[in-house]
C-alpha positions in Angstrom: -4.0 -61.3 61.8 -4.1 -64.5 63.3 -5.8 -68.2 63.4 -6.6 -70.6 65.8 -3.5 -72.7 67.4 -3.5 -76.2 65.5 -6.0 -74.6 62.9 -5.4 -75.3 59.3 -6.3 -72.4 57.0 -9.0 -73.7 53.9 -7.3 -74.7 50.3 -6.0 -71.9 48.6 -5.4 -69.2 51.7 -2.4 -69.1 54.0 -2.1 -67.5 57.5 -0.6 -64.4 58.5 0.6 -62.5 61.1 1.1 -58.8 61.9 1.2 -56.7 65.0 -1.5 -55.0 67.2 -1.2 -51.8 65.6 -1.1 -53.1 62.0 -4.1 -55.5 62.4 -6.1 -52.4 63.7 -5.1 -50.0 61.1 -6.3 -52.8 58.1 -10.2 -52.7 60.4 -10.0 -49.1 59.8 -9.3 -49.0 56.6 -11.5 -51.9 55.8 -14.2 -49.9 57.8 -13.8 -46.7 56.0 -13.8 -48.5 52.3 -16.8 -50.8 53.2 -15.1 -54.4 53.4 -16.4 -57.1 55.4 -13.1 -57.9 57.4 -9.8 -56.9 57.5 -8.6 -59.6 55.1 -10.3 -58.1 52.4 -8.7 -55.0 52.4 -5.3 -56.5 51.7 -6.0 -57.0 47.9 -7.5 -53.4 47.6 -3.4 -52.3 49.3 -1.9 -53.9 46.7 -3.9 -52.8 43.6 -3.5 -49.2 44.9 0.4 -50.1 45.6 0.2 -51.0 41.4 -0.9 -48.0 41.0 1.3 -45.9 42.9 4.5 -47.9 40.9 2.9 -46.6 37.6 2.2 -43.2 39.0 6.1 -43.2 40.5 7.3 -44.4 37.3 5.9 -41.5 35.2 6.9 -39.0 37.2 10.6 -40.1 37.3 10.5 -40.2 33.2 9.0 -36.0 33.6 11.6 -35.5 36.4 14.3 -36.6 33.8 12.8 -34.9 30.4 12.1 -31.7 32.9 16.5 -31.9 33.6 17.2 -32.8 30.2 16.0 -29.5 28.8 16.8 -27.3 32.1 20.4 -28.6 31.1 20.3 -27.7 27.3 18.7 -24.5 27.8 21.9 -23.5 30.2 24.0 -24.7 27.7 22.4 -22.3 25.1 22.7 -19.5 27.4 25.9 -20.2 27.9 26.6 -20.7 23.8 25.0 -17.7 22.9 27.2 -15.9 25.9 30.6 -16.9 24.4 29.5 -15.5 20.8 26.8 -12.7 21.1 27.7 -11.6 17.3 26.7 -14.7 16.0 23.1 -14.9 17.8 22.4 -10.8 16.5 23.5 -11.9 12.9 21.1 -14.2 12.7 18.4 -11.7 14.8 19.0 -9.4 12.2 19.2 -11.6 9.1 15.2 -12.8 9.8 14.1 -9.5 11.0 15.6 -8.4 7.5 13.8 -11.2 5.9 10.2 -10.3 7.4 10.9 -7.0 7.0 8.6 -6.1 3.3 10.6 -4.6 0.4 10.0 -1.2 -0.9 8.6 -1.0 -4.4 9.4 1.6 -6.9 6.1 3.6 -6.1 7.2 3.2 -2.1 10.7 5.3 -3.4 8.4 7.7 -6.0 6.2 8.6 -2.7 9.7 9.5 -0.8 11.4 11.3 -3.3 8.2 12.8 -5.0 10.6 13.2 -8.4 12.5 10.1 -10.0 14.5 10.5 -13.2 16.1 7.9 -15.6 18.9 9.8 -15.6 19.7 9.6 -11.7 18.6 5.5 -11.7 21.2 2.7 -11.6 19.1 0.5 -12.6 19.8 -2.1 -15.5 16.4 -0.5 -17.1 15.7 2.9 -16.0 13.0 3.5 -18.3 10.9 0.3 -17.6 10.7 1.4 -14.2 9.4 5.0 -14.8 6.9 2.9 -17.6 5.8 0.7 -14.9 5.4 4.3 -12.5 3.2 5.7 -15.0 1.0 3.1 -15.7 0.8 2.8 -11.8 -0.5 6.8 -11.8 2.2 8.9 -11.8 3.0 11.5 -14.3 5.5 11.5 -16.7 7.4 14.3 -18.3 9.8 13.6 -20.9 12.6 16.4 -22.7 15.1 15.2 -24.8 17.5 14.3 -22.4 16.0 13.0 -19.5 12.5 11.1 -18.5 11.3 11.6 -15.3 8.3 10.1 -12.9 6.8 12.5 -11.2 4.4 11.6 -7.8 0.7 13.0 -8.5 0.4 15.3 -5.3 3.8 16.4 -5.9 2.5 17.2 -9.7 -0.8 18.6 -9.0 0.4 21.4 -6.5 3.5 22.1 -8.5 0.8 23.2 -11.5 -1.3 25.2 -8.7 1.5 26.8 -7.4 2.9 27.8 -10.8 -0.7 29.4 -11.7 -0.7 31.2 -9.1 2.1 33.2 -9.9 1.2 36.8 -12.0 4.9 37.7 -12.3 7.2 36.7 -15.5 10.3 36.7 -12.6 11.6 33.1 -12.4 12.9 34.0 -9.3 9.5 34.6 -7.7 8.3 31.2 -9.1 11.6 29.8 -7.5 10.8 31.3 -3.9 7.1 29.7 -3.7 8.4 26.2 -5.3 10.2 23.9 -2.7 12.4 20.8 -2.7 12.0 18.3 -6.2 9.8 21.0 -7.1 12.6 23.8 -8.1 14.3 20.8 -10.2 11.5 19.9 -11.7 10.9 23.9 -12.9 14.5 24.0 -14.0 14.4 21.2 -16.3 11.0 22.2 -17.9 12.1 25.7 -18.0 15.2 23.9 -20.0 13.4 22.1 -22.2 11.3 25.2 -23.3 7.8 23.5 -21.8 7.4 26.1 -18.8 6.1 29.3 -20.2 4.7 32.6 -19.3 1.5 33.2 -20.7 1.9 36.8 -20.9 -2.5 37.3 -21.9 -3.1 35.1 -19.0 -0.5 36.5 -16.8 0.3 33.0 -15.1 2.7 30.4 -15.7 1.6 27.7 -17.4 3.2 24.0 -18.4 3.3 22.7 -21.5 0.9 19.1 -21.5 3.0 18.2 -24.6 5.4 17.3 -22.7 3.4 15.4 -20.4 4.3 11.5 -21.5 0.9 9.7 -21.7 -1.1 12.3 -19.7 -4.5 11.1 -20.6 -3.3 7.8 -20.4 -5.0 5.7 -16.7 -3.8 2.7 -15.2 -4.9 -0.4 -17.6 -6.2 1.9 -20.4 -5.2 2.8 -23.7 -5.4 6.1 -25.7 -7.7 5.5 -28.9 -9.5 7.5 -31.0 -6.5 9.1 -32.5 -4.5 9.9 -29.6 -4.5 13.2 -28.7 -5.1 16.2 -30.7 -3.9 19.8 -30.7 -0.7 19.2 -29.0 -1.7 17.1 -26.1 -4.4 19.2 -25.3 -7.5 17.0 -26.2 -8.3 13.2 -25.9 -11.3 11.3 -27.0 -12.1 7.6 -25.8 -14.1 5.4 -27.0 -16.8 4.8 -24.3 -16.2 1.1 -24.3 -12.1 1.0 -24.0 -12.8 3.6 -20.7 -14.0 0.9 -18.9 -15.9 2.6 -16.2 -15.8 6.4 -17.6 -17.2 7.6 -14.1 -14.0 6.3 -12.8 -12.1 7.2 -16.0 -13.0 10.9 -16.0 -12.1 10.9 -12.1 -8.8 9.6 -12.7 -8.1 12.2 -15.2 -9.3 15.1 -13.7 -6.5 14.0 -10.5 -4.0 14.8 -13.4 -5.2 18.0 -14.9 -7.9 16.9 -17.6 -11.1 18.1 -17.4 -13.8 15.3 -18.6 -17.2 14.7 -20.0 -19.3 12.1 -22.0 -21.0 12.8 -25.1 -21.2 11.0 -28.4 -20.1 7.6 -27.1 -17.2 9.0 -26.3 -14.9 10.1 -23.0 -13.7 14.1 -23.8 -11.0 15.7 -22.1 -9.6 19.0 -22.5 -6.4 20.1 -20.4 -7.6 22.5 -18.1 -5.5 25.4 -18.2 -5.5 25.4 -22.0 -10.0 25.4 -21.7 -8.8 28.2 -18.4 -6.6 30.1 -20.9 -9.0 30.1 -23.5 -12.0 31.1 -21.6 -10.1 34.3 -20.4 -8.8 35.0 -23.7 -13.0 34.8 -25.3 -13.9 36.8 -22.2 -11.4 39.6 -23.1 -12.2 40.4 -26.4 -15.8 40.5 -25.3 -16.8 37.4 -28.0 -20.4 36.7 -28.6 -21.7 33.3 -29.0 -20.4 32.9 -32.6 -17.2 34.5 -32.1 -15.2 31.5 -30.9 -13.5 31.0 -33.6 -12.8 34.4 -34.7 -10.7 35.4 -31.5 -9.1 32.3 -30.7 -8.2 31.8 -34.3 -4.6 33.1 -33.8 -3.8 30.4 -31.2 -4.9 26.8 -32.8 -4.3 25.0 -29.5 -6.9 27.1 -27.4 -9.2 27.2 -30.8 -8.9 23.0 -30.8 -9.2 22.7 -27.2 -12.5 25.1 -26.7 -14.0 23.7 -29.9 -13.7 19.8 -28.3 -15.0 21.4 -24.6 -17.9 23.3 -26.3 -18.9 19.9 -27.9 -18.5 18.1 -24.7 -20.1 20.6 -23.1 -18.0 21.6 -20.8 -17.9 25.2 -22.6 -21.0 27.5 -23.0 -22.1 31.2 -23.4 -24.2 32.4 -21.4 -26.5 35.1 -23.3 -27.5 36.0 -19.5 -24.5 36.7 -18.3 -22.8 37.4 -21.8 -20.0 35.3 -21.0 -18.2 32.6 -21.8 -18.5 29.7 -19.4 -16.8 26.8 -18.7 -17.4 23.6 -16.0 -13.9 24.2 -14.8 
């Protein structure tokens, strides 16, 4: 850029000089960005050269976070390289800590069987009170109390029905695992039986700790009546008695409503009794004649007859039951 020779430049400007090649690089760029002369594209050069400092600046400051943490990442590695122990204790300490606890139903579900007498708990027998309010049935002898898991329960009863032999040791060869302990200490305690009129084994429901008893409800009524072999609930402490009744049949009762009250009657005793009325060939107002030897059956058919859940049929001439 240059001015005349002897030429003074107007108040405020100064003159400069630059080569050939410079002078026709600022007309291009003045050309391409729309300026009227070459002079006018100096100030654009030096806001973009502002900008470019800024733009330099920032990227230095990333350059040095970006080396920062490359270098404290290597030195992790190599931290974690020198003690490998350390680094897996800790690994395994959180994975332990998200890892979710078993509960005492988690351990009932694994072991299908849990007695007091096998726990080393502080409180054995809050735990097996806290199982069967939770569902699971509870047998008690005078020695030991034990939880028992409902499946596990409910096919240990099938399979023991299903035997017609009084040889224990046929009733040992179909029972497997907790079952065969579970036989051995009800055979023990006198509460496993052969019903020799039946011909089937049969289980005591005495013995049954708070059969009739579901999850958040209470027995009322008077409890249970003819050993353990009848319950009566008040409609309104049953809660739901659809749901009631359901629960209960899962442990061996068999339910209806009637009079404002829930019924149940154990099944094998009503099953027992039925085969017994059957037998003698009992009319319609024989029921208590034949069963009056046997005041367990007699109570038991009496409370399913007046739940209806026990019939004869003058059809048939037969007794029948909703089993």
């Amino acid at each position: 850029m240059t001015a005349e020779a002897g030429a003074m430049p107007p108040r405020g400007y100064r003159h400069l000089s630059v080569r050939e090649d410079v002078y026709a690089r600022l007309e291009e760029f003045a050309r391409s960005r729309g300026l009227a002369s070459p002079a006018d594209a100096i100030p654009l050069l030096l806001e973009y050269a502002d900008i470019y400092s800024r733009l330099e600046h920032l990227l230095q400051a990333s350059m040095r976070g970006l080396l920062q943490a490359c270098t404290a990442q290597q030195q992790a590695g190599a931290g974690q390289a020198r003690a490998p122990n350390s680094a897996q204790q800790a690994s395994e300490a959180h994975q332990q800590a998200q890892r979710p606890r078993r509960t005492s139903w988690d351990i009932l579900k694994e072991q299908q069987v849990v007695c007091a007498s096998t726990m080393k708990a502080r409180d054995p027998h809050r735990i097996i009170d806290v199982l069967r309010d939770s569902g699971a049935v509870v047998i008690a002898s005078e020695n030991d109390r034990c939880a028992v898991y409902p499946d596990t329960w409910a096919s240990f009863v099938e399979t023991l029905s299903k035997v017609s032999s009084p040889d224990e040791r046929e009733v040992l060869g179909k029972l497997k695992g907790k079952a065969k302990q579970l036989f051995k200490m009800l055979r023990a305690a006198g509460a496993v039986y052969y019903d020799s009129k039946a011909r089937r084994w049969a289980v005591d429901p005495s013995v049954v700790e708070e059969a009739g008893r579901a999850p958040g409800l209470s027995v009322a009524g008077g409890g249970a009546g003819a050993g353990g072999h009848v319950l009566r609930v008040p409609v309104e402490e049953a809660g739901d008695p659809e749901r009631y009744m359901a629960e209960m049949e899962k442990k061996g009762w068999i339910c209806n409503e009637a009079a404002k009250q829930v019924i149940c009657v154990w099944r094998e005793t009503l099953e027992q009794a039925v085969v017994d009325l059957n037998g003698a060939g009992a009319g319609a107002r024989d029921l208590e004649k034949v069963l009056a030897g046997d005041s367990v059956k007699l109570e038991a058919a009496k409370a399913a007859y007046e739940a209806g859940l026990l019939w004869y049929s003058s059809q048939e001439r037969r007794w029948k039951a909703a089993l």
